[in-house]
Structure formats: C-alpha cells, structure tokens
C-alpha positions as CSV (number, residue, x, y, z in Angstrom):
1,X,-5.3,50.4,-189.6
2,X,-7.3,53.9,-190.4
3,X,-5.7,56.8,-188.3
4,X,-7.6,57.6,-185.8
5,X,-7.3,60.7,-183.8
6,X,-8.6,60.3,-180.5
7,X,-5.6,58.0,-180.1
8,X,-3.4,61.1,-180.1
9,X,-3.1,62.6,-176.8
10,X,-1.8,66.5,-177.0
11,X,-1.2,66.7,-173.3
12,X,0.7,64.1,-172.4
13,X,4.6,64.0,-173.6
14,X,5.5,61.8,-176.5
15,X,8.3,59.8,-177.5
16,X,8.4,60.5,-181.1
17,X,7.5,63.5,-180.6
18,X,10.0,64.6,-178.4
19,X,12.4,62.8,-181.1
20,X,11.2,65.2,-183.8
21,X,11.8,68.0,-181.5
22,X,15.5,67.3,-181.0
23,X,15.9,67.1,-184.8
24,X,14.2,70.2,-185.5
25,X,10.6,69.0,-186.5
26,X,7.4,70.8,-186.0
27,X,5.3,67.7,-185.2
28,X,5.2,68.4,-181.3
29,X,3.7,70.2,-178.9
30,X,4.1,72.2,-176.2
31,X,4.1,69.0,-173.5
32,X,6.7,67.6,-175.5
33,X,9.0,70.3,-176.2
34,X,9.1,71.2,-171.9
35,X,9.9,67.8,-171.6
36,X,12.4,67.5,-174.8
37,X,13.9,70.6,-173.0
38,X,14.4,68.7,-169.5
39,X,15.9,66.0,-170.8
40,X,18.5,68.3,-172.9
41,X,19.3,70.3,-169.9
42,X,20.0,66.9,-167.9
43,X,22.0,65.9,-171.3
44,X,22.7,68.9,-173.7
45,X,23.9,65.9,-176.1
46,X,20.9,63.8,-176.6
47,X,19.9,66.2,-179.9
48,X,23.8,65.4,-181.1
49,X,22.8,62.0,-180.6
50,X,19.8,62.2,-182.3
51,X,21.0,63.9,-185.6
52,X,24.3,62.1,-185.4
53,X,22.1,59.2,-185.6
54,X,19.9,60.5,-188.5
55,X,23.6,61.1,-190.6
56,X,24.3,57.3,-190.3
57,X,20.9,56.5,-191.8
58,X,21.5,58.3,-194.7
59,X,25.3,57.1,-194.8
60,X,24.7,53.7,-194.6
61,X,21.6,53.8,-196.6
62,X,23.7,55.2,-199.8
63,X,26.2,52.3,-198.8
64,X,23.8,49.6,-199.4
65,X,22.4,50.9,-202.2
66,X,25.6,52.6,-204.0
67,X,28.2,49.8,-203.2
68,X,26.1,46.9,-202.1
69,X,23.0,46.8,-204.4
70,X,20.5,46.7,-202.2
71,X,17.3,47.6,-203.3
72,X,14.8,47.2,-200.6
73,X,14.7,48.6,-196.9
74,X,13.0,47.3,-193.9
75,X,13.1,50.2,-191.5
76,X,11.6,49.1,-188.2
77,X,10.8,51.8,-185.6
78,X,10.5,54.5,-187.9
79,X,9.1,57.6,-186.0
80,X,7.8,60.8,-187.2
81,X,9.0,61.5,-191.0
82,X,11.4,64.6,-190.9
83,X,14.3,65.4,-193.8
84,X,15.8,62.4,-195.3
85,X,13.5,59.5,-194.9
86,X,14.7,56.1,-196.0
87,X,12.8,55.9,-199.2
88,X,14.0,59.6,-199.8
89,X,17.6,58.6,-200.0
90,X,17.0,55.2,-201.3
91,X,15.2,56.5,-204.1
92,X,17.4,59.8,-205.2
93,X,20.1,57.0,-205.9
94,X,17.8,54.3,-207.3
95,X,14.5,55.1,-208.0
96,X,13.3,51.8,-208.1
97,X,13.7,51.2,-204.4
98,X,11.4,49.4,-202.2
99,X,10.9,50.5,-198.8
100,X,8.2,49.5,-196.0
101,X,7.9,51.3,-193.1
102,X,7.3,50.2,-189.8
103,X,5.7,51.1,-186.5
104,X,3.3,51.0,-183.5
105,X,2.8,54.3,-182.9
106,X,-0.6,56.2,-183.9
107,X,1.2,59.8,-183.9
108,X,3.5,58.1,-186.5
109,X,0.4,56.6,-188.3
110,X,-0.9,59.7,-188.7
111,X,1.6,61.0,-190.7
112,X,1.8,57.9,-192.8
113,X,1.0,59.3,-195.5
114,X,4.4,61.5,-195.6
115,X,6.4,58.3,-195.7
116,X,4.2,56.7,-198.3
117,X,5.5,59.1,-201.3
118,X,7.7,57.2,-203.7
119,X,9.0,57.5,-207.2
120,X,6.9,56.0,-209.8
121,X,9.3,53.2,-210.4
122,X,9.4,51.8,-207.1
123,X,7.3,51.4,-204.0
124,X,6.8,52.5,-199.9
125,X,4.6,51.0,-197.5
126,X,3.7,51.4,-193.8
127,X,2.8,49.1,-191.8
128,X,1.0,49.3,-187.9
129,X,3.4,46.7,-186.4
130,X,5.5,46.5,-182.8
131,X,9.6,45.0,-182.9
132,X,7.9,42.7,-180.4
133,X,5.8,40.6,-183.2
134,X,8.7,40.0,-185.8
135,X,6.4,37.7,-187.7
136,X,3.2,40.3,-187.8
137,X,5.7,42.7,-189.2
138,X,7.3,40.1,-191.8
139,X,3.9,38.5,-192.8
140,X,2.9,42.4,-194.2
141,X,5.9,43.4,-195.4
142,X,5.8,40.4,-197.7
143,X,3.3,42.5,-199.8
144,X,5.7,45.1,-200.5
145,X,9.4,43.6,-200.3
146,X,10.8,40.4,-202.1
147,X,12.2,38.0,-199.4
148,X,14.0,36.1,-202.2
149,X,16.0,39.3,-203.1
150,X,17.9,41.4,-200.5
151,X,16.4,43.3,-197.9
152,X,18.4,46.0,-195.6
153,X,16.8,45.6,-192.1
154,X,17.4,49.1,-190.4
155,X,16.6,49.3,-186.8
156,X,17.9,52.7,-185.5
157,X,17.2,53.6,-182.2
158,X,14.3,51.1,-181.7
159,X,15.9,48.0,-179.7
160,X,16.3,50.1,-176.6
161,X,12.9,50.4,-176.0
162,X,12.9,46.2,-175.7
163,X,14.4,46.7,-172.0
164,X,15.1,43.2,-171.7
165,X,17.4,40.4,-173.7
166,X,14.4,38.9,-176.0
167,X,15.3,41.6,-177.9
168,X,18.2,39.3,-179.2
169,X,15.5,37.3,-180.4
170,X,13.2,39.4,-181.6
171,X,16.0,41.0,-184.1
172,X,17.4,37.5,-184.5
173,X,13.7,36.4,-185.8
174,X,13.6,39.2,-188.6
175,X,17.3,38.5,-189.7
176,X,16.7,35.1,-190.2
177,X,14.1,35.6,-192.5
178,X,16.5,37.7,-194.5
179,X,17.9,35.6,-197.6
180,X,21.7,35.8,-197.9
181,X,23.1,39.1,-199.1
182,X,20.9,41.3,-196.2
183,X,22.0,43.7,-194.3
184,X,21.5,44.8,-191.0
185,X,21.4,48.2,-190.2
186,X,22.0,49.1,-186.5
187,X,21.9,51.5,-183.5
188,X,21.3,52.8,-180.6
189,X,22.5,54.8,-176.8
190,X,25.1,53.7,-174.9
191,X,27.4,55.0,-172.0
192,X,30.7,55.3,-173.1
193,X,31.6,59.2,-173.4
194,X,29.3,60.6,-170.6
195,X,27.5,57.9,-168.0
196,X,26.3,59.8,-165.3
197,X,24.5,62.3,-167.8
198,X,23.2,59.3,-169.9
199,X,21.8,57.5,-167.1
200,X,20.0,60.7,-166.3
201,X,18.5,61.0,-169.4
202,X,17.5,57.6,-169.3
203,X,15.6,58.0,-165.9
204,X,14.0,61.5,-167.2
205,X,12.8,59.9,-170.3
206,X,11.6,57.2,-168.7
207,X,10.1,59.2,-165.7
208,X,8.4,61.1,-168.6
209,X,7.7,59.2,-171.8
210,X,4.9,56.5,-172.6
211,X,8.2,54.7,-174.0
212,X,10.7,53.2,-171.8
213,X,14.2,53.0,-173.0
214,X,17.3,51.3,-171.9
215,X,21.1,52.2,-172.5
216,X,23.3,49.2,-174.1
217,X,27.6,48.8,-174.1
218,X,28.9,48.9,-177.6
219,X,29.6,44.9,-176.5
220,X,26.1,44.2,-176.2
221,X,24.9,45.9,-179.2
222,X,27.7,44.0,-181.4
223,X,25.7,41.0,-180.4
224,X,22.9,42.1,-182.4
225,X,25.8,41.2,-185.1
226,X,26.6,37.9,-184.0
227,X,26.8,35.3,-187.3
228,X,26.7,38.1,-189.9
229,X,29.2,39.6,-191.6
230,X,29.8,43.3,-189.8
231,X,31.6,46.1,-192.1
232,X,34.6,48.1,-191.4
233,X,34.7,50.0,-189.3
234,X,32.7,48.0,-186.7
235,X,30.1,48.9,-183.8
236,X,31.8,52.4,-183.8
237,X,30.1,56.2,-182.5
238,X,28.1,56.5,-185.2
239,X,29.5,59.9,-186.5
240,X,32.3,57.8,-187.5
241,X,31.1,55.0,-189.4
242,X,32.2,56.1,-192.9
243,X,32.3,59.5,-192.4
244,X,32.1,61.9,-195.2
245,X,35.5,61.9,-196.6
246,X,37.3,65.1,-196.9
247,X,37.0,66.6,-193.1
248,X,40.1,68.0,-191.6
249,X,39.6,66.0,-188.9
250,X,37.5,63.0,-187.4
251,X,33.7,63.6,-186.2
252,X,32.7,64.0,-182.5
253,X,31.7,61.0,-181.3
254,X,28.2,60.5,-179.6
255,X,27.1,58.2,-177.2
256,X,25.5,56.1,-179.9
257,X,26.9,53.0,-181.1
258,X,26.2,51.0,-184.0
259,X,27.3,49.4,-187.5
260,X,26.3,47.7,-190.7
261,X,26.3,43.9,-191.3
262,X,25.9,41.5,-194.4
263,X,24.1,37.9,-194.4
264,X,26.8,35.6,-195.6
C-alpha cells in the first residue's frame, strides 16, 4: 500500500505518535505532545514504561539471536521507527537477519522506509496489516520469512489495544503457524505497582487517542504463554527480564509485564 498523506491527520492526537514522544522522538506534533503531556502528568511513569519496554526489545532480541539462533523476527505492532529497531539489533549481531515489519497504521507507513534498511546479507520488510487478521499478516510475511525455519514473534505493547479475549486467539493463530523452535516475544501494561494512576492513564488515553487500550494482570498476560516453553525468569516487570548483568542493584520495575517463550 503506497503512503498516502491525506491519511495523516496533524490535528488530531496520535497513538504512535504520542509513543514516540514518550521515547524521545521527533515524529509528533504539537496535538500529540499536549496530550503525551496529560497523560504523563496523570502518570509520570508511562515514559518509564515505554523505554523500559524498548530495553526488553533489544534484550530479548540479542537473546534469540546470540543464545537461541534465531534468525528471523516477526515484529507485530511496530510503531514509529526510533533508536534500536528490531532489524537494527538483529542485524549488528547477525547480519543475515530477516525481519518483517508489521502494522496498520498510515503514520507508521509513512516512515516505512526507515524500517526497511537492512544489511546486504539479509532482509526487512513492512507489511500494512492489523493483529486482528493473523492470516493477512502471515500470508505476506511468507515473502520475506521462512516458516520452515524459526521465526521470533515479537508483540510488544500491541495486544492491549485487542480490548477483548479474541486476542487469545488472534496471537494463538500466528504462534501456531510458527514451526517448532519459535519464540514468542511478549508485553504489555498492567496494574500491579500503581492502579489508580494506571487506570487513569488508561481512561485519558482512551478519552484521547484513535487507539483504545486495555490494562492486563501479569496472570492474564502469562496466558499468551500457555503450551510454549516460557524462559527464566517468567512474565516478570520487564526491566528485569535478564537485566544487564553487572548493576549494583536490581532495576525499577514498571507496570509492564512480559516474557520470552520457545515452541517445543
């Protein structure tokens, strides 16, 4: 799908652009930066959150490929490219990394072309797709990535905006395409450390975004897990899943659960 720019709205407030905001992106404007504001006054910890989540990308990213082998990513949801894409890390260890992009959005579209760099070797690709159409997003993908061969299905931050339970099936519809030796890669808000202000970011976003978004316990998120075999240490705050070793003491924890999970 060409990007088309009349699909991009500057005055009303953005979801991934907000996003980018919070992690110190330009990509934004000024609609989404007074509302990116709002909802950090209502929660000061939502950009934690959101670059707490960014670190486990990376983390578990140079897991899968150091330690597990994996060579090809299928990151679902991706939003606006900012430091550290998936190819980018992929790639620095293994340049022969596959990676396909995916999401629905048309600001993300239009900045394709950032997250369609990749090292000679290997390959990216982006493809227009939603989480709900699991089989639209594995039909493309199959031009890029080798469903005989691993595949690391990343979905960080994305399920929450699937408010209701198909999204067990939605996920469960992309892992079981996986063959055996996947991994899934997975995150997203809870309300363990701070309820009352993540409910009112919730209600703020949702008051405010084109997006809507729901907050999951760390038990229902594990049931994304169910049948696969889920990594030390768990569905943990994602600042500590496999921190970098050598800190004098453990990472702050985040309202953000999530863990990594091999295909048996």
């Amino acid at each position: 799908m060409p990007y088309d720019a009349s699909l991009v709205n500057s005055s009303v407030p953005h979801s991934a652009r907000i996003w980018n905001y919070w992690l110190g992106g330009k990509d934004c404007y000024a609609v989404d930066r007074e509302v990116g504001d709002r909802i950090r006054a209502a929660n000061p910890g939502i950009v934690d959150i959101a670059r707490a989540q960014r670190g486990f990308l990376a983390r578990a990213v140079e897991y899968l490929v150091r330690e597990a082998g994996v060579r090809q990513f299928l990151d679902v949801g991706t939003g606006l490219p900012t430091a550290d894409n998936t190819h980018e890390v992929a790639q620095r260890l293994a340049p022969e990394s596959r990676i396909v992009y995916v999401d629905h959005d048309p600001i993300v579209l239009s900045h394709a072309e950032a997250l369609l760099t990749s090292a000679p070797e290997g390959a990216t690709g982006y493809i227009d797709a939603d989480l709900r159409d699991p089989d639209a997003i594995l039909e493309q993908a199959a031009a890029t990535l080798d469903f005989t061969r691993p595949v690391a299905l990343l979905l960080l931050g994305i399920t929450a905006h699937v408010t209701d339970d198909s999204v067990y099936a939605l996920v469960g519809r992309l892992v079981d395409a996986l063959p055996s030796g996947s991994y899934l890669v997975l995150c997203d808000d809870t309300e363990v450390l701070d309820p009352e202000r993540m409910r009112e970011m919730i209600q703020q976003w949702n008051e405010a975004s084109d997006n809507p978004r729901v907050n999951r316990s760390p038990e229902q998120l594990a049931r994304f897990f169910d049948g696969l075999e889920l990594l030390e240490p768990g569905v943990v705050s994602v600042p500590r899943w496999r921190p970098v070793p050598g800190a004098p003491r453990p990472p702050a924890e985040v309202d953000d659960f999530g863990g990594v999970a091999r295909k048996p």
